[in-house]
C-alpha beads as a LAMMPS data file, in Angstrom:
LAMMPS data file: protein, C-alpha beads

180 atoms
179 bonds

1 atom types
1 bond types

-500.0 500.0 xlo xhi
-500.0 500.0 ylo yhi
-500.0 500.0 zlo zhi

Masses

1 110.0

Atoms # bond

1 1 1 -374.159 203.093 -125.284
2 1 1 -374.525 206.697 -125.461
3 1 1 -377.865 207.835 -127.896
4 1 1 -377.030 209.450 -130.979
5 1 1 -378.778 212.759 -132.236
6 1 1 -377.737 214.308 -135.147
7 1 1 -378.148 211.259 -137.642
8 1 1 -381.752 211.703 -137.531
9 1 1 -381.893 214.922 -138.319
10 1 1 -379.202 215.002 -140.888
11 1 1 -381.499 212.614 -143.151
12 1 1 -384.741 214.709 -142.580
13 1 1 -382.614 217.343 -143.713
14 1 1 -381.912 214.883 -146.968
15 1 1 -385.482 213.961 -147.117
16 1 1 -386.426 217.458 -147.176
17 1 1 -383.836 218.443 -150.134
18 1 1 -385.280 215.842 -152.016
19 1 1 -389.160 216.621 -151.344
20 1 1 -388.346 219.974 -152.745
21 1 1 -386.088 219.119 -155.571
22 1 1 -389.391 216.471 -156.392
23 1 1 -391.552 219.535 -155.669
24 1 1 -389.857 221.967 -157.874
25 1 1 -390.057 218.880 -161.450
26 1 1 -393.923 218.561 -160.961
27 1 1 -395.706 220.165 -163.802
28 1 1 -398.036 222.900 -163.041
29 1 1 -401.752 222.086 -162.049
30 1 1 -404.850 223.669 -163.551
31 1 1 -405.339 227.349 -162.973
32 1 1 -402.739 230.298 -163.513
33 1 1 -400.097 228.825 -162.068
34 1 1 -399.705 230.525 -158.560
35 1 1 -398.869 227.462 -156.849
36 1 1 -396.309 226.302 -159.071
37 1 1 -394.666 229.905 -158.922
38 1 1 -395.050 229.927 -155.100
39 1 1 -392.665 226.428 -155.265
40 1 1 -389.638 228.329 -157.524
41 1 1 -389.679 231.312 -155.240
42 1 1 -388.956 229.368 -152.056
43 1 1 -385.332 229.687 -151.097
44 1 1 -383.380 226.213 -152.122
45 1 1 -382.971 223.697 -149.759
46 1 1 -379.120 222.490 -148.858
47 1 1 -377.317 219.911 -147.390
48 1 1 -373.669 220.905 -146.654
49 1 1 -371.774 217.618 -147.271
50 1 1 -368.456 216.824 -144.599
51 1 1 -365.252 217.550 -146.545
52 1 1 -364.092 214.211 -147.789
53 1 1 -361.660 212.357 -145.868
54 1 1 -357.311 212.338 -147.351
55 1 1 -356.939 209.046 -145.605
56 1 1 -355.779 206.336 -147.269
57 1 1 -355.331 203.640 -143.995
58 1 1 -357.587 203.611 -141.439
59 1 1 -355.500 204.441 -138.551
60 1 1 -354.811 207.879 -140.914
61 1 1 -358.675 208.079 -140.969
62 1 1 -358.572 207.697 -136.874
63 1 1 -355.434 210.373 -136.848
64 1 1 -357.561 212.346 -138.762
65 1 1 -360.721 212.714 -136.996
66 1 1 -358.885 212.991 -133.719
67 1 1 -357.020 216.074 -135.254
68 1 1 -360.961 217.355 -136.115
69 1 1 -362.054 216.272 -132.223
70 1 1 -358.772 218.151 -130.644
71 1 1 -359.797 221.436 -133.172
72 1 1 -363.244 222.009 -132.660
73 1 1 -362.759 220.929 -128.941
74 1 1 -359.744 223.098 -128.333
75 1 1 -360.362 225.301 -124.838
76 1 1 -360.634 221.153 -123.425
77 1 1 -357.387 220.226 -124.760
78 1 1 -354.310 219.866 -122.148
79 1 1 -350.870 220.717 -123.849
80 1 1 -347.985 218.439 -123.645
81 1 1 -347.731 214.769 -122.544
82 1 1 -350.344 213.360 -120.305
83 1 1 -349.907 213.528 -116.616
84 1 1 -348.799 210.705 -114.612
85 1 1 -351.138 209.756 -113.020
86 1 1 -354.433 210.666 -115.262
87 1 1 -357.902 211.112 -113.865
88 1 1 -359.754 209.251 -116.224
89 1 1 -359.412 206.978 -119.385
90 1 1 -362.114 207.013 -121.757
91 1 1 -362.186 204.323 -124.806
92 1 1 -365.313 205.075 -126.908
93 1 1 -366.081 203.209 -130.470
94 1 1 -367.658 205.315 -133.143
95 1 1 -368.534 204.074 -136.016
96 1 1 -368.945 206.697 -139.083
97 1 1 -371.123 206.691 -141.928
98 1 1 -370.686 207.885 -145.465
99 1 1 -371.696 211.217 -144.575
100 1 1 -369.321 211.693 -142.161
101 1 1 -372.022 211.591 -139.121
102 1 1 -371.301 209.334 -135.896
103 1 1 -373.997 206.850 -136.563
104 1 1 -373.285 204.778 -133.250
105 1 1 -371.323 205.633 -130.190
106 1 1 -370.178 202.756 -127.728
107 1 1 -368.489 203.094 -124.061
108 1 1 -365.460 200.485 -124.295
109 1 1 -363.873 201.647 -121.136
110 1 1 -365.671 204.673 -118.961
111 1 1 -364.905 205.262 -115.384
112 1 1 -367.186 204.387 -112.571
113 1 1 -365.779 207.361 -110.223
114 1 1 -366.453 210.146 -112.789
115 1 1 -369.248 209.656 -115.136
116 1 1 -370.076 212.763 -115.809
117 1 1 -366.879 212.213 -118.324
118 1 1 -368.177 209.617 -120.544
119 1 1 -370.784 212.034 -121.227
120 1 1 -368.153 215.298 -122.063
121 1 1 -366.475 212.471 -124.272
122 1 1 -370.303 212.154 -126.545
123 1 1 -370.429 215.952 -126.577
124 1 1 -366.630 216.145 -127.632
125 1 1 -367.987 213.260 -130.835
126 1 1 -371.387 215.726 -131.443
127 1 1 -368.949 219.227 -131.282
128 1 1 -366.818 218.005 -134.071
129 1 1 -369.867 216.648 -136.741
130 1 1 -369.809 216.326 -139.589
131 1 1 -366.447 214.390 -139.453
132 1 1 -364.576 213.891 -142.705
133 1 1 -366.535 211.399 -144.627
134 1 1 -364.695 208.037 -145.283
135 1 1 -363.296 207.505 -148.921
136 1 1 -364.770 204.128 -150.366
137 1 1 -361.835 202.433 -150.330
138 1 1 -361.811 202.960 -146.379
139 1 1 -365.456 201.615 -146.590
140 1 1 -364.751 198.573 -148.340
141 1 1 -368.211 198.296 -149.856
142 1 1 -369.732 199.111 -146.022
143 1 1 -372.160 202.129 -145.363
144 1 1 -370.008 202.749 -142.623
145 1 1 -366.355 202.713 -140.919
146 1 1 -365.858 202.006 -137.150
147 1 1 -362.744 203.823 -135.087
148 1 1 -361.810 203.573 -131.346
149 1 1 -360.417 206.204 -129.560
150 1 1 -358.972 206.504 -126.203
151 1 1 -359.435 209.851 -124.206
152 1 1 -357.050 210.673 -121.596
153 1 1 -358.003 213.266 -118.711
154 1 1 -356.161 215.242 -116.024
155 1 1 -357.569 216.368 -113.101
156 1 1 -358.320 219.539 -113.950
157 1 1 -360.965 218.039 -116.672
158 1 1 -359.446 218.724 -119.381
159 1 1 -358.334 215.970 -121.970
160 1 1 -355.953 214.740 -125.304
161 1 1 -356.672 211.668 -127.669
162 1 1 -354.191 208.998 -127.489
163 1 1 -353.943 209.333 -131.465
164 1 1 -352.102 212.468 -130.701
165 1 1 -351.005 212.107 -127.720
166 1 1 -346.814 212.020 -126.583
167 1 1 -345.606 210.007 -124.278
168 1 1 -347.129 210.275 -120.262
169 1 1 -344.611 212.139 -118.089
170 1 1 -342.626 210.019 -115.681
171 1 1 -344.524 209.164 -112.138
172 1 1 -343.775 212.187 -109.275
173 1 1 -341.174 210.932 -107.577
174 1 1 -341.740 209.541 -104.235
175 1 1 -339.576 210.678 -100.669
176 1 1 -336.768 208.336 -100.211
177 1 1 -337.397 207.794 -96.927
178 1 1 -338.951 204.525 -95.996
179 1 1 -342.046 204.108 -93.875
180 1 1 -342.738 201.026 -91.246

Bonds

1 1 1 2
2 1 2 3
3 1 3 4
4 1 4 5
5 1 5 6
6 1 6 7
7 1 7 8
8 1 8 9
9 1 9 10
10 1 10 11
11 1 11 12
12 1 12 13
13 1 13 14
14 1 14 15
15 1 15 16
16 1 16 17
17 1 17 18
18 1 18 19
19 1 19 20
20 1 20 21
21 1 21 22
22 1 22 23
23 1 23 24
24 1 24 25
25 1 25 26
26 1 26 27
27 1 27 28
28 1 28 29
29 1 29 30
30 1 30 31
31 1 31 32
32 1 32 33
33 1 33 34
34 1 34 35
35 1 35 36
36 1 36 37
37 1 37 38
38 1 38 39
39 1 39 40
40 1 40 41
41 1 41 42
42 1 42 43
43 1 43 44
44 1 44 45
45 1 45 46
46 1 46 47
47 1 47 48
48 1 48 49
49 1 49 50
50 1 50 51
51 1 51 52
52 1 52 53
53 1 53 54
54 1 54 55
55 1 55 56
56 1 56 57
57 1 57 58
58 1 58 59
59 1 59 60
60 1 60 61
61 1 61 62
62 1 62 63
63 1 63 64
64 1 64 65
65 1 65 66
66 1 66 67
67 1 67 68
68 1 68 69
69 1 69 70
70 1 70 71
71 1 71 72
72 1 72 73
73 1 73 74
74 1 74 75
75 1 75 76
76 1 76 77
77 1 77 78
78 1 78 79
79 1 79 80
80 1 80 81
81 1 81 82
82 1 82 83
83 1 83 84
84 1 84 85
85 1 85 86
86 1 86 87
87 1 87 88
88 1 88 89
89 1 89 90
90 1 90 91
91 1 91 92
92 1 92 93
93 1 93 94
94 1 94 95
95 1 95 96
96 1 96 97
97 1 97 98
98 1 98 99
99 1 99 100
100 1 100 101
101 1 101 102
102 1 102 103
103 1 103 104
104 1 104 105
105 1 105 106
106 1 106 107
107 1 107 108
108 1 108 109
109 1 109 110
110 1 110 111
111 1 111 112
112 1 112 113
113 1 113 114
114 1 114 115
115 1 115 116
116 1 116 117
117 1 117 118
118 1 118 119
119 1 119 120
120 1 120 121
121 1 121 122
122 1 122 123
123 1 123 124
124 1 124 125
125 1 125 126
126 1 126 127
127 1 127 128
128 1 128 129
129 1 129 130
130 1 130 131
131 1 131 132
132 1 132 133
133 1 133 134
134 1 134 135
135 1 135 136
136 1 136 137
137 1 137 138
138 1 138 139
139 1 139 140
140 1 140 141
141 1 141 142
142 1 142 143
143 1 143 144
144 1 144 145
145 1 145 146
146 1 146 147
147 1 147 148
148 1 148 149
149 1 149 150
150 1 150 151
151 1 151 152
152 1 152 153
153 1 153 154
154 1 154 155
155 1 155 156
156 1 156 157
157 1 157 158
158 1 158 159
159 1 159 160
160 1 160 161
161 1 161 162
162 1 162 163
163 1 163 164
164 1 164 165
165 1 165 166
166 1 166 167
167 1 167 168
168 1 168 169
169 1 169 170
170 1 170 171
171 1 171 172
172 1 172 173
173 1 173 174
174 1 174 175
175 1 175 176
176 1 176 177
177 1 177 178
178 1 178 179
179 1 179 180
């Protein structure tokens, strides 16, 4: 499992809004009112919301946030089909929340040889928060939507989602030659 940062800190960030939305209804105490004026003068505390999510499936949901991974991850992205053969291939599950953070991330499939990737593949997740937040008929009732996605890597380190990936080039072909 890799550890997750940013849901943490996106509720102190709530907790925070709400302290000084609380802070801002409380009537004033005795004197002249300095404190009370101190609270309405401090800036306003704000939680940008993730855009809501168009999809209606969840496989569209999946397309989705792989389109969102593949954007804000872009100078990492290899153009084209995937290379036959591929370094690595990376199957992480993330499962969402309704504010569109990545409340979980779990290693499905990581490779033993390079595993300095299944890290890059949790920074690729983090780059790309907050991810479209799920639409409530997606969540079924749940506080949260899981996804798997698949990352495919060529050698050079760069990588494309199976979501959006075309289909891998044929294999190099071999000398015809045969060898005893």
């Amino acid at each position: 499992m890799v550890a997750e940062g940013g849901a943490c800190g996106r509720w102190i960030q709530v907790l925070a809004a709400l302290c000084a939305l609380l802070a801002g209804c409380a009537a004033p105490g005795p004197g002249d009112g300095k404190v009370a004026k101190a609270f309405h003068s401090m800036p306003e505390a704000s939680v940008p919301l993730a855009p809501p999510s168009v999809a209606t499936t969840l496989a569209e949901y999946q397309r989705e946030v792989a389109g969102l991974l593949q954007t804000a991850n872009r100078g990492m992205v290899f153009q084209g089909p995937p290379p036959n053969p591929l370094r690595a291939v990376i199957v992480m599950r993330a499962e969402i929340d309704v504010l569109g953070e990545a409340r979980r991330l779990d290693l499905v499939r990581a490779p033993w040889h390079d595993p300095w990737l299944a890290e890059l593949v949790a920074q690729t997740m983090r780059q790309a928060e907050p991810l479209p937040r799920p639409s409530m008929k997606l969540l079924k009732g749940a506080s949260s939507v899981t996804i798997t996605e698949t990352w495919l890597f060529d050698y050079e380190g760069r990588f494309r989602l199976r979501s959006l990936s075309l289909p891998q080039a044929e294999p190099p072909e071999e000398d015809e030659e045969e060898v005893f």
